[in-house]
C-alpha positions as CSV (number, residue, x, y, z in Angstrom):
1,X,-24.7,67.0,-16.7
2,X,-24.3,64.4,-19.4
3,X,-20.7,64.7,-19.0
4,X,-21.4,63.9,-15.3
5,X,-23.3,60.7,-16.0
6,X,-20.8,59.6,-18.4
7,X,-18.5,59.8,-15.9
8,X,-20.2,58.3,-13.2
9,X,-20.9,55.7,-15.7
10,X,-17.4,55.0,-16.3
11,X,-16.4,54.8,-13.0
12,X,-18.8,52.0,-12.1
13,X,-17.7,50.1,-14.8
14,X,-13.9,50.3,-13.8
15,X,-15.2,49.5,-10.2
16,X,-17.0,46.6,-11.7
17,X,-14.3,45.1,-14.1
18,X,-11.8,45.4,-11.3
19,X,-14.2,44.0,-8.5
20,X,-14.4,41.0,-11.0
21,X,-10.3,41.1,-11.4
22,X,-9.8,41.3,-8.1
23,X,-11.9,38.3,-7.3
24,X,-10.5,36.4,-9.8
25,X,-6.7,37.3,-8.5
26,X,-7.9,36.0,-5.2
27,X,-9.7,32.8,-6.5
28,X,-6.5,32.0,-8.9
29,X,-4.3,32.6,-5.5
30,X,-6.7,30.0,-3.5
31,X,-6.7,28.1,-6.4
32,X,-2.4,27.8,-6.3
33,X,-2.4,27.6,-2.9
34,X,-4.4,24.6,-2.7
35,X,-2.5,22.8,-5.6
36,X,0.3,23.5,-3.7
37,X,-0.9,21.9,-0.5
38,X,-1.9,18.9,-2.5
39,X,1.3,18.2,-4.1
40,X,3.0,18.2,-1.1
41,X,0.9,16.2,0.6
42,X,0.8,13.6,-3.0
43,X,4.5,13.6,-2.2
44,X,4.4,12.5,1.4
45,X,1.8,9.9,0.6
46,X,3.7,8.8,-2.3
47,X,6.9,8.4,-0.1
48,X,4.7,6.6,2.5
49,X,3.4,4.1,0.3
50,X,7.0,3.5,-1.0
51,X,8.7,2.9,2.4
52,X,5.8,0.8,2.8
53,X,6.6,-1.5,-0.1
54,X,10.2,-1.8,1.0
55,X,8.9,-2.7,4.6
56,X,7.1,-5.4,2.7
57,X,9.5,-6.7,0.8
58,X,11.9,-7.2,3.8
59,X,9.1,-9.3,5.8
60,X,8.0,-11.0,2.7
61,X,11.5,-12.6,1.8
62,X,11.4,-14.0,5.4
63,X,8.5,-15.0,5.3
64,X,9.9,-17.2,1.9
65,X,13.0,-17.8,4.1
66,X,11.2,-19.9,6.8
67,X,8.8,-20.8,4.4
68,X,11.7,-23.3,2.4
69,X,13.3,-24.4,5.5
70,X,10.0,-26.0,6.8
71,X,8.8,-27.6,3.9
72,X,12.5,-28.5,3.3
73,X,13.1,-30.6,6.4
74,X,9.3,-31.5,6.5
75,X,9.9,-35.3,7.1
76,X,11.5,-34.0,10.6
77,X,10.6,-30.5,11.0
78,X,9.4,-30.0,14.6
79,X,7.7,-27.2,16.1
80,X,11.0,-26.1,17.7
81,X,12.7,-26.2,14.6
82,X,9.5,-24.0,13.2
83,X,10.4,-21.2,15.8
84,X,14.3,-21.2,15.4
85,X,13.7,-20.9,11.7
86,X,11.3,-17.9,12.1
87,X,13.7,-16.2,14.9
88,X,16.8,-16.2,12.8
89,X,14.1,-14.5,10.1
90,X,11.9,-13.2,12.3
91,X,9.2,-11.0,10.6
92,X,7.1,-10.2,13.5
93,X,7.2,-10.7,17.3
94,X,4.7,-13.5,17.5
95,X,5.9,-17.1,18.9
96,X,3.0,-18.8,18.3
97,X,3.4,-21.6,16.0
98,X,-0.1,-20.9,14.2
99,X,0.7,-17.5,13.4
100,X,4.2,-18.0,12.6
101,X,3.0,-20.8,9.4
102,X,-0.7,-18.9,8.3
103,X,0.3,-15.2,8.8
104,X,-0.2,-13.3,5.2
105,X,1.3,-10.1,5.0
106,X,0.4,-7.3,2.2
107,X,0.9,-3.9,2.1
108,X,-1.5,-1.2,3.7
109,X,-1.9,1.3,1.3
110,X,-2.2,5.1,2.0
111,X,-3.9,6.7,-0.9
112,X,-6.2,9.6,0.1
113,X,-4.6,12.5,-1.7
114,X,-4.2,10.0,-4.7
115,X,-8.1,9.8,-5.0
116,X,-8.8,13.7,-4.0
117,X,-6.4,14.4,-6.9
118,X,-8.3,12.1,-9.1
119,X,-12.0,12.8,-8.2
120,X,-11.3,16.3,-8.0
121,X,-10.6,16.5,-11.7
122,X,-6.7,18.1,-10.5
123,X,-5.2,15.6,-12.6
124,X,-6.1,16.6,-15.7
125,X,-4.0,20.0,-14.8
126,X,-0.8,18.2,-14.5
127,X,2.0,19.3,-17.0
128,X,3.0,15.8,-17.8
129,X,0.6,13.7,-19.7
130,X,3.4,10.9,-19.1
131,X,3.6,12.0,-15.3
132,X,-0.4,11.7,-15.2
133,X,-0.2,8.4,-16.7
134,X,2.0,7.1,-14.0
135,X,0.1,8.5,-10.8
136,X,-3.0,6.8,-12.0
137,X,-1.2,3.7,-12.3
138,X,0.3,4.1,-9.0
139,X,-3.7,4.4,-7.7
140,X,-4.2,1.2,-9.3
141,X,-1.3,0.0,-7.4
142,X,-1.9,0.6,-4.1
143,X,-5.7,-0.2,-4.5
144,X,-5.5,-3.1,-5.9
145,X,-5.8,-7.0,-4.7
146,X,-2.9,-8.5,-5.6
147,X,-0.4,-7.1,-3.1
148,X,-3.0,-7.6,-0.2
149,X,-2.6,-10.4,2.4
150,X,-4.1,-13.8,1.5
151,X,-7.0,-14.4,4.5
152,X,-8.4,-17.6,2.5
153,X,-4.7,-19.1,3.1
154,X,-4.3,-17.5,6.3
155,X,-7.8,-19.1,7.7
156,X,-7.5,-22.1,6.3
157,X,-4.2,-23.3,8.3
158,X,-5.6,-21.4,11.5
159,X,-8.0,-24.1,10.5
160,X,-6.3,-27.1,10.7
161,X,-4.9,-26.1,13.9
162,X,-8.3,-25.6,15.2
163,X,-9.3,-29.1,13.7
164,X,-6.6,-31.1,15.4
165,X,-7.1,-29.2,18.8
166,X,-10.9,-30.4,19.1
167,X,-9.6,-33.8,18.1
168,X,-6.9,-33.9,20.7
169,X,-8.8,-31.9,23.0
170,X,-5.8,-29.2,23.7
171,X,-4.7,-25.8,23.6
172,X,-1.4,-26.4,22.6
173,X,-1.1,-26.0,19.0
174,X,3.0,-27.4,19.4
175,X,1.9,-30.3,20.2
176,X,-0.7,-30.9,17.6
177,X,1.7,-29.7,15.4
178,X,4.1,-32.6,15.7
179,X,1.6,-35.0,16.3
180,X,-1.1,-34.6,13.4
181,X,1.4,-32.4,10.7
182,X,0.3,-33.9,7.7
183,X,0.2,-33.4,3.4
184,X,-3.0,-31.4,3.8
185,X,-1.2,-28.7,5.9
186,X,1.8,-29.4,3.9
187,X,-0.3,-28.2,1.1
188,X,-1.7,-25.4,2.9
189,X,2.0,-24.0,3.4
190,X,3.2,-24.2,-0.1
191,X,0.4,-22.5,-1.4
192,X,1.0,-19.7,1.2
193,X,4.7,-19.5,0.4
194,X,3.7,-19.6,-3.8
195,X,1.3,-16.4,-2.7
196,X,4.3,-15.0,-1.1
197,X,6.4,-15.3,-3.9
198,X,3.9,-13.5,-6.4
199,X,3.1,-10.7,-4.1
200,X,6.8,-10.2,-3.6
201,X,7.9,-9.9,-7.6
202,X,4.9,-7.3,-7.5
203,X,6.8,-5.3,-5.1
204,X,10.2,-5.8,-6.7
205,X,8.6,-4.5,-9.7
206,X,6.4,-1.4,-8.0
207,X,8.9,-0.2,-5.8
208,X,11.4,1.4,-8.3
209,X,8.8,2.4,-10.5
210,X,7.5,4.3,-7.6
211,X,10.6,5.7,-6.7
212,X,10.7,7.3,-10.5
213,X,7.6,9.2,-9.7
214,X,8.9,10.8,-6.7
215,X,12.1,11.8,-8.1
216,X,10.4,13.3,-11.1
217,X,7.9,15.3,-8.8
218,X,10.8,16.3,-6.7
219,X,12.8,17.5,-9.7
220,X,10.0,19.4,-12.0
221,X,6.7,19.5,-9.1
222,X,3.4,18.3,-11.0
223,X,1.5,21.3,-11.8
């Protein structure tokens, strides 16, 4: 009978201690399986935000483009010339003269998997300390200020437009363009384009060290 117990004893530990390996198999398998998902999706976002910053750079440089040939021909810049400038650079489809002289682009960043990688503690398993170093700073990147659109600028030639059109008492922001264009909107533009050109040596620097971190994820994966 002892012999028995001892046996039946035995046997409900082995069920036990492989009940718990079992359930660990299955929770390291979920486990993979969601790092896997993640890394894929890290990879798509990271390609997303990198496309993103070459879209940016493209619009910015025109942006600079018609921004120098305004303030270069200032003394007899009209707001025809404005619009030929901005359609042999055009940047977006808007015709409007306000738009065209206070619109401040910046990139949209995508950065979703970024955080749940980061608030989910996943980071810390990533082979590469180096590799961890660098998506952390590419989180910094895309949610930081600097490479956002300027709204202060942006309002405050909207501004002058709206100034000029109550003292006029018209809607058409062409004609209070050539009629009232003067240092302070001069001003205005400058400082936009000088935004411009910091935002777009931030990309030209971000971009290729963004493309790094995808090529090394593609080449050796994270985990």
């Amino acid at each position: 009978m002892k012999k028995e117990y001892l046996f039946n004893a035995l046997a409900i530990f082995i069920s036990i201690v492989g009940s718990f390996g079992v359930e660990r198999l299955i929770e390291y398998r979920k486990e993979q399986n969601e790092i896997k998902i993640l890394e894929t999706n890290l990879l798509h976002e990271l390609e997303q935000n990198f496309y993103s910053l070459l879209s940016l750079r493209g619009t910015l440089n025109s942006v600079i483009e018609v921004s120098d040939s305004v303030t270069a021909n200032w003394n007899n810049i009209s707001s025809i010339k404005v619009k030929m400038f901005h359609s042999d650079n055009l940047y977006d489809v808007n015709e409007r003269i306000e738009y065209i002289l206070s619109n401040s682009y910046g990139l949209t960043p995508k950065n979703m998997y970024l955080n749940s990688l980061i608030n989910s503690g996943l980071i810390l398993k990533i082979k590469s300390s180096a590799v961890r170093n660098q998506i952390e700073s590419v989180n910094l990147l895309v949610s930081g200020d600097y490479l956002q659109s300027n709204e202060v600028i942006e309002n405050n030639i909207k501004d002058w437009f709206i100034k000029y059109s109550k003292k006029e008492e018209s809607l058409n922001n062409d004609l209070i363009f050539n009629k009232y264009k003067d240092f302070e909107l001069y001003q205005f533009l400058t400082l936009r384009r000088r935004n411009e050109v910091y935002k777009l040596s931030g990309v030209n620097r971000n971009f290729k060290f963004l493309e790094g971190i995808i090529n090394e994820i593609k080449s050796n994966g994270l985990f």
